[in-house]
C-alpha positions as CSV (number, residue, x, y, z in Angstrom):
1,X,193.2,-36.7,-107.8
2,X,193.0,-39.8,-106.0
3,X,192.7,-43.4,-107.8
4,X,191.2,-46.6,-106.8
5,X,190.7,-49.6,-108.8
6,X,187.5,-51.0,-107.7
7,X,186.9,-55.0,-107.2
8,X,184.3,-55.1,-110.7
9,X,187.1,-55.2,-113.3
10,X,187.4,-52.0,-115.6
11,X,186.0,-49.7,-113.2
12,X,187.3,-47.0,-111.0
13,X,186.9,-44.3,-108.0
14,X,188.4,-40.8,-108.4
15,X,189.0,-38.8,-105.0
16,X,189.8,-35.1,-106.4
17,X,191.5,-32.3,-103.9
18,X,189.1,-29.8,-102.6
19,X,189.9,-26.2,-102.3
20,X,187.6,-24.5,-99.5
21,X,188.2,-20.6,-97.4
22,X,185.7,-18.5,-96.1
23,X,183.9,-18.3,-99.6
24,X,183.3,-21.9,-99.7
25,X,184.4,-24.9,-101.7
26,X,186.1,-25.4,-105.4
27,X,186.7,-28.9,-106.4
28,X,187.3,-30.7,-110.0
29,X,185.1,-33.9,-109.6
30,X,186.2,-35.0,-113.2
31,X,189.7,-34.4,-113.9
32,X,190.5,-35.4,-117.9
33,X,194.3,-36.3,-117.0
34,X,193.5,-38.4,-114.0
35,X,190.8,-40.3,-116.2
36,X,193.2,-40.7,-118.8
37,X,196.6,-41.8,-116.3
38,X,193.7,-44.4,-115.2
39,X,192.5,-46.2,-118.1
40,X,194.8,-45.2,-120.5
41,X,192.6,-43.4,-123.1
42,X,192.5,-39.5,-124.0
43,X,188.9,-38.3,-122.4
44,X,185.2,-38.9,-121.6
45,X,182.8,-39.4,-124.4
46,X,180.3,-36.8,-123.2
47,X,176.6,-37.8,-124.9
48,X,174.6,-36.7,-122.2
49,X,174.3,-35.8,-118.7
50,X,172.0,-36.5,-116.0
51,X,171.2,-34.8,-112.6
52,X,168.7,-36.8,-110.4
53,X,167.6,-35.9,-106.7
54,X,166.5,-38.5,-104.2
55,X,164.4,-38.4,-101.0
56,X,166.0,-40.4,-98.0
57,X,165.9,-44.0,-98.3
58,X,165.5,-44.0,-102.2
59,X,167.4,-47.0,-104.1
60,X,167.7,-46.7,-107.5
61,X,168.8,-49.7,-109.4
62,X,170.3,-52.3,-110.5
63,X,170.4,-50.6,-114.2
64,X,172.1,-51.3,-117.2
65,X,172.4,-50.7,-120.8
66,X,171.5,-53.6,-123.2
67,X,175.2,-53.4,-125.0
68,X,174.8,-52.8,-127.8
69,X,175.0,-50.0,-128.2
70,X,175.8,-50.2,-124.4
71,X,177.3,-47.1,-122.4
72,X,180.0,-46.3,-120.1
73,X,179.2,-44.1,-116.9
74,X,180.7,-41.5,-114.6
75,X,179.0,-40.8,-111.8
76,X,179.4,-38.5,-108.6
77,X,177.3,-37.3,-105.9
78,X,176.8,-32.7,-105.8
79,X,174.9,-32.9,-103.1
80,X,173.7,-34.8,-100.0
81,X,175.2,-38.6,-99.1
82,X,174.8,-41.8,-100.9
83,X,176.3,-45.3,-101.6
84,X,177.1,-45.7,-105.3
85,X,177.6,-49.6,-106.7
86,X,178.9,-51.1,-109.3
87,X,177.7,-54.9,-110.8
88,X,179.3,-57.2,-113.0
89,X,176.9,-58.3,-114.9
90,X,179.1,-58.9,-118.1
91,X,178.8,-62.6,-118.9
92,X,182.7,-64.3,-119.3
93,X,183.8,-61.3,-117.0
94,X,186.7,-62.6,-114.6
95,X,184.5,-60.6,-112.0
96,X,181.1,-61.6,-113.4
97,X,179.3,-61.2,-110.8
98,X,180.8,-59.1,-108.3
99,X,180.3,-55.8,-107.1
100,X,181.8,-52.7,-105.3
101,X,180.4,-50.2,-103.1
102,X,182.3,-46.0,-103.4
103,X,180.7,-43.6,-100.4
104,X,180.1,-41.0,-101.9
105,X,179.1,-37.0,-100.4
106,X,179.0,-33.3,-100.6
107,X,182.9,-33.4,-98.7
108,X,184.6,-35.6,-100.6
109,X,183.2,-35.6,-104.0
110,X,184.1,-39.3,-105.1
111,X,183.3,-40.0,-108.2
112,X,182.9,-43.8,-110.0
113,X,183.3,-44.7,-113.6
114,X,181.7,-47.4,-114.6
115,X,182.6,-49.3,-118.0
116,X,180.2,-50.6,-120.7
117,X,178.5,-54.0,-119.7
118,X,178.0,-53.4,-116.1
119,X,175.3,-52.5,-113.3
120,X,174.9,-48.9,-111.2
121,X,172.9,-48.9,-108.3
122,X,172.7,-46.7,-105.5
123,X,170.8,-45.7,-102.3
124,X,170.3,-42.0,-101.0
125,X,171.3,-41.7,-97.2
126,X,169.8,-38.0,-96.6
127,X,166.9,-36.1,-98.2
128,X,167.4,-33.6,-102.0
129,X,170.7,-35.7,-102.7
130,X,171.7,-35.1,-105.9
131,X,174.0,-37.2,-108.2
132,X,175.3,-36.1,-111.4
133,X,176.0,-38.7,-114.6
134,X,177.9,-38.2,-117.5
135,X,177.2,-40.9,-120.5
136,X,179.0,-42.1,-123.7
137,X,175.5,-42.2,-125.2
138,X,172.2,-41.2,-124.9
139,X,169.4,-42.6,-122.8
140,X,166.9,-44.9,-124.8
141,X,164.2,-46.6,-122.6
142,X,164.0,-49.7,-124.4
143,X,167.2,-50.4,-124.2
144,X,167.5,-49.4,-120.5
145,X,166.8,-52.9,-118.2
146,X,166.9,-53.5,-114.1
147,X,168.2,-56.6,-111.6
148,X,166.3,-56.9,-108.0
149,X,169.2,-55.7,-105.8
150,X,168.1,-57.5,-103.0
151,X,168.9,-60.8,-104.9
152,X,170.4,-62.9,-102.7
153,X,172.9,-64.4,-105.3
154,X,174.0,-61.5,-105.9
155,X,174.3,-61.0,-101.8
156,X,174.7,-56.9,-101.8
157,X,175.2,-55.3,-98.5
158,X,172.9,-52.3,-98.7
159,X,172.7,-49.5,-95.9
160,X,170.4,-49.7,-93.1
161,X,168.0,-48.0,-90.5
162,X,165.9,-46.3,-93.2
163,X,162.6,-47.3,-95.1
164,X,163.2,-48.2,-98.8
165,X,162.0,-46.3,-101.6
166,X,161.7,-47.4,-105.0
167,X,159.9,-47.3,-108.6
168,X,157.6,-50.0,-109.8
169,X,159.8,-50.7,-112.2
170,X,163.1,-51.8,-109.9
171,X,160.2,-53.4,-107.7
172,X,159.4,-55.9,-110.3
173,X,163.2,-55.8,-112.0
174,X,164.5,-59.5,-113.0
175,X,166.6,-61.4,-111.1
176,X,170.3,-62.3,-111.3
177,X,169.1,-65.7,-112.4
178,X,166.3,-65.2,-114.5
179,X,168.4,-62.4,-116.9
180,X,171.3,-64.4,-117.6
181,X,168.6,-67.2,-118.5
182,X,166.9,-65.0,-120.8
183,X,170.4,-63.8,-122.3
184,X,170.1,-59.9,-121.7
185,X,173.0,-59.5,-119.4
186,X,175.9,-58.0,-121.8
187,X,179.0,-60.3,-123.1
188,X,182.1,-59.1,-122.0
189,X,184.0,-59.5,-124.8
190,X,181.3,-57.9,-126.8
191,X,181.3,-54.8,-123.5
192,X,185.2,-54.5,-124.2
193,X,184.6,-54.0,-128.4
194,X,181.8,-51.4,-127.6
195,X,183.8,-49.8,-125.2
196,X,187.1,-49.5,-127.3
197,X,184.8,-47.8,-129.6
198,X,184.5,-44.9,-127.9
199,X,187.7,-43.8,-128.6
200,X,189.7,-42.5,-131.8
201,X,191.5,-45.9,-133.0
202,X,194.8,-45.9,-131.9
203,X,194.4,-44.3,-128.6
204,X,194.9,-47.2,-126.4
205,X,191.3,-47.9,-125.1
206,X,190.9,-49.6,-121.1
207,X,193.7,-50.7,-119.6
């Protein structure tokens, strides 16, 4: 297993080995011992999973988890192409702010983990792509908000030559601006305490 730090601080890509002959392909997309070499704590929290398929063109996003309770996410794509981002949006962050882009595919199998506090987005570049979630807790709409990803402050490069699909909801999602105004966007210091959480005390927590 491969390991990038990503430019949002906290947050990482995983690049596993793939095993393929004339049966077809094995590979490990989560890999406890990488995860744990990475951020320096013994495993996943696994509250729930999630398996979503998107048409062509479909952007989904900018979400994130009112914190608290907040949740931490790791993400791949099982089938089809897409490009996965990640968003600062934890106020005091020394990356507030900034985001990272992991392509990820049916070849490669990157996957992204993305720590309590900050933003997922991504956009689908071929028909029935499918990407797989595991969460530290369970999903709870009102808890759930959106960011417009085509805010220009927060200037992300999204792919082009295909029509845009997306909900009502990430239609009419806040911007940047107007949700640090209003005070939703998570604390980081108050992300970090949620996050260290997850873990049995004394294991260590992020690195």
């Amino acid at each position: 297993m491969q390991v990038r730090s990503l430019q949002v601080e906290g947050a990482y890509e995983f690049t596993p080995r793939r095993f393929a002959d004339r049966r077809g392909l094995f590979v490990s997309p989560f890999q406890q011992e990488a995860f744990t070499e990475a951020l320096g704590q013994p495993g996943f929290p696994v509250a729930q999973t999630n398996h979503s398929i998107s048409r062509r063109g479909t952007v989904r996003g900018i979400h994130f988890t009112v914190t608290p309770p907040g949740t931490a996410k790791y993400v791949y794509c099982a089938r089809g192409r897409a490009v996965d981002f990640v968003v600062d949006l934890r106020v005091g962050s020394p990356t507030f702010g900034r985001w990272d882009a992991v392509e990820m595919d049916q070849l490669h199998f990157r996957a992204s983990y993305f720590p309590v506090g900050v933003g997922h987005a991504f956009a689908a570049l071929e028909d029935d792509t499918v990407m797989s979630y595991m969460l530290t807790s369970p999903y709870v709409a009102e808890h759930e908000l959106a960011l417009d990803i085509f805010d220009v402050d927060l200037d992300i490069t999204l792919p082009s030559g295909f029509d845009v699909v997306q909900s009502d909801r990430d239609r009419a999602a806040l911007s940047f601006a107007e949700a640090r105004d209003k005070g939703v966007l998570p604390g980081y210091a108050t992300s970090r305490a949620v996050e260290e959480q997850l873990w049995p005390s004394g294991s260590g927590g992020p690195c």
